[in-house]
C-alpha positions, -999 to 999 in steps of 0.1 A, spaced: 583 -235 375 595 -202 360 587 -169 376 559 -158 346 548 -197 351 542 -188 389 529 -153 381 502 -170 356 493 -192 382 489 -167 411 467 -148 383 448 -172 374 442 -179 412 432 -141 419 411 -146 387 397 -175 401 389 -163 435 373 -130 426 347 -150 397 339 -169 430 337 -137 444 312 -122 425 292 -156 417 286 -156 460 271 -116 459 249 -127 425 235 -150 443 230 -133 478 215 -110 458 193 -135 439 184 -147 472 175 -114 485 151 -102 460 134 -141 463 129 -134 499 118 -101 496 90 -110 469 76 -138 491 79 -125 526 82 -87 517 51 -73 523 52 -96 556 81 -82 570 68 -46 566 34 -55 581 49 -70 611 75 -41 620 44 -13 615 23 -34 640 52 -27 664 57 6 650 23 20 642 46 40 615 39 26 580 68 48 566 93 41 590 85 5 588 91 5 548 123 24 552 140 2 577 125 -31 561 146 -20 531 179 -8 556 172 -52 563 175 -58 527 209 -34 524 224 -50 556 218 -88 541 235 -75 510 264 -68 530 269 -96 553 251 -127 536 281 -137 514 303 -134 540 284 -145 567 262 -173 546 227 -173 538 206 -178 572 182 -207 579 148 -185 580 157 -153 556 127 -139 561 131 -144 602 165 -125 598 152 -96 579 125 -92 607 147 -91 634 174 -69 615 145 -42 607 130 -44 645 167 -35 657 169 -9 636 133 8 645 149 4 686 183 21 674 166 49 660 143 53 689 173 56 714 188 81 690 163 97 694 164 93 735 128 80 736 141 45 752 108 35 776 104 7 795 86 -5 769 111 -5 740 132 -18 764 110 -51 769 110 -55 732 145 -53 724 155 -77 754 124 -101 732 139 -92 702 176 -105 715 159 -133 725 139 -144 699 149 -177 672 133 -188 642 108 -205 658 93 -172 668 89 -163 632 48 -166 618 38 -141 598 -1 -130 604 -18 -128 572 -42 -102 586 -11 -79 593 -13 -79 558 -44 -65 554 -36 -38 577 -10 -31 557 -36 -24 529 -61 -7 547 -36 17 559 -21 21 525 -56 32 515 -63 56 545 -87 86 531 -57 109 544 -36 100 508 -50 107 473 -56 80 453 -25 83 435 -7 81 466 -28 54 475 -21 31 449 17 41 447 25 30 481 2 2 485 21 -11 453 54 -3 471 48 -19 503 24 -44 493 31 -59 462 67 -53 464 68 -40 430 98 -17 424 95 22 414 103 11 377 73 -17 374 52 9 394 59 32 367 49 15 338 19 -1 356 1 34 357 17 47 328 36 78 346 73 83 354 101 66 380 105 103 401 69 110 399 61 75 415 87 83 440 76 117 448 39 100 455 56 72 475 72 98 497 47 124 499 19 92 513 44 83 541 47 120 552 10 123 551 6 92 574 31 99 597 14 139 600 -18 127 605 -7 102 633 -24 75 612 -27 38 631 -16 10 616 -50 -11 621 -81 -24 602 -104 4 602 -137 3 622 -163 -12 601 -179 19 596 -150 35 574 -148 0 554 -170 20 526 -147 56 525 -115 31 518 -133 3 497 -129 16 463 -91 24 470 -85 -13 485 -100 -33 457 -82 -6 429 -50 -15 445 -53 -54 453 -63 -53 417 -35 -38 401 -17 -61 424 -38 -92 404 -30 -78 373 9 -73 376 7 -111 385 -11 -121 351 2 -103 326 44 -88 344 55 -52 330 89 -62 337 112 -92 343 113 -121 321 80 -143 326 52 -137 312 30 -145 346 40 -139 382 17 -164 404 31 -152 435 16 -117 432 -18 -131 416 -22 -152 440 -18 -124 469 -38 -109 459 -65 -130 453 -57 -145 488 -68 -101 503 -97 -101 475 -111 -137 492 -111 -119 531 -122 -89 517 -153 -99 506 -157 -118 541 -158 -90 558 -180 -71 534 -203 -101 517 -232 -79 513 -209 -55 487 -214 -69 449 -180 -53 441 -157 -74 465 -172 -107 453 -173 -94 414 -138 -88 418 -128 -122 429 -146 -136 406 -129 -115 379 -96 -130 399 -107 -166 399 -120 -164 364 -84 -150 350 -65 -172 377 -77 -200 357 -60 -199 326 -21 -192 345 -17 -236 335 -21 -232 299 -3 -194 296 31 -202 297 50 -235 284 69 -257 308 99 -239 296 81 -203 306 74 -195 269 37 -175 266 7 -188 251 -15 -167 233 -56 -172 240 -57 -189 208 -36 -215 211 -41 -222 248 -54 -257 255 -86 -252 272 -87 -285 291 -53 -273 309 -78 -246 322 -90 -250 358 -127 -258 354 -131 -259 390 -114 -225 398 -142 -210 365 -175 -228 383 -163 -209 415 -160 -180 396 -194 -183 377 -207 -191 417 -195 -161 425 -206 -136 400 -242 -149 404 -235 -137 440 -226 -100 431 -254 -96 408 -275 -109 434 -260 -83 457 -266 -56 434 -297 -64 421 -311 -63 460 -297 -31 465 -313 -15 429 -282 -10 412 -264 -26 379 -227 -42 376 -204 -23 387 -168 -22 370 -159 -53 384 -187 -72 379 -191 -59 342 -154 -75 335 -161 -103 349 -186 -111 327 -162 -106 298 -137 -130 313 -166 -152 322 -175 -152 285 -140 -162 275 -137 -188 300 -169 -209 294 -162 -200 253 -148 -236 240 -126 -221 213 -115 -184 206 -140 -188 174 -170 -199 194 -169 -172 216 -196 -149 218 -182 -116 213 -207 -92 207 -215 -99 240 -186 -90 251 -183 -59 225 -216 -47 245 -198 -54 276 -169 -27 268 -194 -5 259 -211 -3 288 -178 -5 310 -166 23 288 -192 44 304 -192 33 337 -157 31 345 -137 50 310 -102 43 305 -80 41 272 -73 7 280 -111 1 281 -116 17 249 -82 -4 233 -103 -38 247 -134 -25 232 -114 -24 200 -100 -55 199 -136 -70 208 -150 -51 178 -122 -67 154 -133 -103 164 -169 -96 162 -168 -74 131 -136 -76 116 -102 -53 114 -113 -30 94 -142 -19 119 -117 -16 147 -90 -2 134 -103 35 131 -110 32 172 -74 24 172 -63 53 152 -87 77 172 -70 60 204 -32 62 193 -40 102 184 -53 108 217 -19 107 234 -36 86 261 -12 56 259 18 73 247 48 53 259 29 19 263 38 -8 241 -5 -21 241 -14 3 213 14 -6 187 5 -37 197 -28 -39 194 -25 -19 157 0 -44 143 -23 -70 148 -51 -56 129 -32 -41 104 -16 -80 98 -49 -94 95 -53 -63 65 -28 -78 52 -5 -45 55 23 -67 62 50 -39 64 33 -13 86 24 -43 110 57 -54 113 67 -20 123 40 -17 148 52 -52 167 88 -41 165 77 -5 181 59 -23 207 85 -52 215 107 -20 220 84 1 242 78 -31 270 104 -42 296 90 -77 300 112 -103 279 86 -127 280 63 -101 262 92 -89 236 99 -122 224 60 -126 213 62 -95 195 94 -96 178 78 -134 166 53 -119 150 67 -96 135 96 -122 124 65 -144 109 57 -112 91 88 -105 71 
């Protein structure tokens, strides 16, 4: 073999061996952010019950992350992850409590358990999880902040997807984020399930949050499916214990009934391949009838719950009854949407938002045509108050395709396929406007 023979070869070797190289730390890190979605939230909740520090808990749940990073491809992927990451975090939370010369006898106890301790030890408590969110939620933290971190530290969700979820920016989420675990750790704020007589001060907060949560799940800002069952079904999982420990509140029980109804559809919304399907061309019978009748149960249940305490639907309840009329609607023709037109209406004054008016719309174009909903639209799009948010071009290239003002809907789909980050979402768009050209 000649010398540029054996200097190919050694190349091709070196070439070889770094591709291998960076294949093993793609998929550590592939790993990694599949552990962290499912046992995530877990891991936090368990190292603030040791804690009582909800900030400190977050921060050194993510030095875990970091240090798997590191030694995973060299060291290999361990047999329980999420057991790993747990104990990793705990270590850390000791380390910085000797730093800081505050060793007791007590730390002491749990770091000898801690050394101890094998996969077998590792069972996460769903209530923990709870805590998490009732802490999240402490009156201490404005809502913003609220929200912010509970997304964080709940759901997972990274400062980008937070971002777009509430329509604001990646350093202003940040800045919340930080600000709420400065707050908790000033005010000295316990990571525990509030007494049951502060359930009603942090109620509103809690089912806000677990339903943002829901609705990142059915309908992902980022990534590249169009559903994310794992989060959905979090969430619905806190809705459902929720409303056990509050059964006589219409809201918790409207709210999982808004879940179950929405929950239902996830079989027909995707293809096997993870391609969405629009409402209209869902098959209805892949629809989980038995998830909708609990759902219908359930409503019944919150209007009975508001009706004996002399109030109407609240929020939840009110789009519940929209999904409700969607889910028992056999086709997308047959379904009775000035009901639900009346619905917006009257959710557009008790809880107003811009993407409660942009529903309303669309509502109006299928009970009354295009041409009635496209001025709302208009008035909506000049308002500012979706600026950067792919749902209004969206929304406005539909209509104007059913106009007929095939151009200036094409140009509206391609704006919005451009303004969202999920793939799954862009390819829809960009199809439509494709069928448009």
């Amino acid at each position: 073999m000649s010398i540029d023979d054996t200097r190919r070869t050694v190349d091709d070797a070196m070439d070889a061996e770094q591709d291998a190289v960076v294949a093993s730390d793609r998929d550590t890190r592939r790993t990694v952010e599949a552990v962290w979605r499912i046992e995530g939230r877990r891991i936090t909740a368990s190292v603030a019950k040791m804690t009582g520090d909800l900030g400190l808990a977050e921060d050194v749940a993510q030095e875990a992350v970091l240090e798997a990073l590191q030694s995973w491809p060299d060291a290999g992927i361990p047999a329980n992850p999420g057991a790993w990451l747990t104990a990793v975090a705990k270590r850390r939370v000791i380390d910085a409590w000797r730093r800081r010369e505050r060793l007791d006898d007590r730390y002491a106890a749990i770091a000898h358990t801690l050394d101890e301790a094998t996969d077998e030890d590792w069972e996460p408590i769903d209530d923990d999880v709870l805590r998490l969110v009732f802490t999240a939620c402490h009156p201490a933290l404005s809502r913003e902040s609220q929200v912010a971190l509970t997304l964080r530290v709940v759901a997972g969700l990274s400062t980008d997807e937070i971002a777009r979820m509430l329509l604001t920016t990646v350093p202003t989420v940040q800045a919340r984020i930080t600000r709420a675990k400065k707050s908790l750790t000033a005010a000295h704020v316990p990571f525990e399930t509030p007494d049951p007589s502060e359930w009603p001060s942090r109620l509103g907060a809690v089912l806000g949050v677990v339903y943002l949560v829901f609705t990142e799940g059915y309908a992902a800002t980022g990534g590249g499916r169009w559903v994310r069952p794992d989060l959905a079904d979090e969430a619905l999982r806190l809705g459902r214990i929720v409303s056990g420990l509050l059964p006589r509140e219409p809201e918790p029980l409207a709210l999982v009934a808004l879940m179950e109804f929405q929950r239902s559809r996830f079989a027909a919304r995707e293809t096997r391949s993870g391609e969405p399907v629009l409402l209209a061309d869902q098959d209805r019978s892949r629809w989980d009838h038995g998830q909708i009748a609990r759902a219908v149960a359930l409503l019944g249940r919150a209007d009975a719950a508001a009706s004996a305490r002399r109030t109407g639907r609240g929020a939840y309840a009110l789009q519940a009854a929209i999904a409700g009329c969607h889910a028992i609607a056999p086709s997308v023709a047959d379904t009775d949407w000035d009901q639900i037109v009346l619905l917006y209406e009257v959710l557009g004054r008790v809880a107003p938002s811009p993407v409660v008016e942009l529903n309303h719309a669309v509502a109006v174009s299928m009970a009354s045509g295009p041409a009635a909903a496209l001025p709302l639209v208009d008035a909506l799009e000049a308002s500012g108050a979706l600026r950067g948010s792919h749902l209004v071009p969206s929304v406005r290239g539909e209509l104007l395709a059913r106009l007929g003002r095939r151009d200036e809907a094409r140009s509206e789909l391609l704006t919005a396929a451009a303004l969202t980050a999920n793939a799954a979402q862009q390819q829809v768009l960009r199809g439509k406007a494709e069928a448009l050209r």
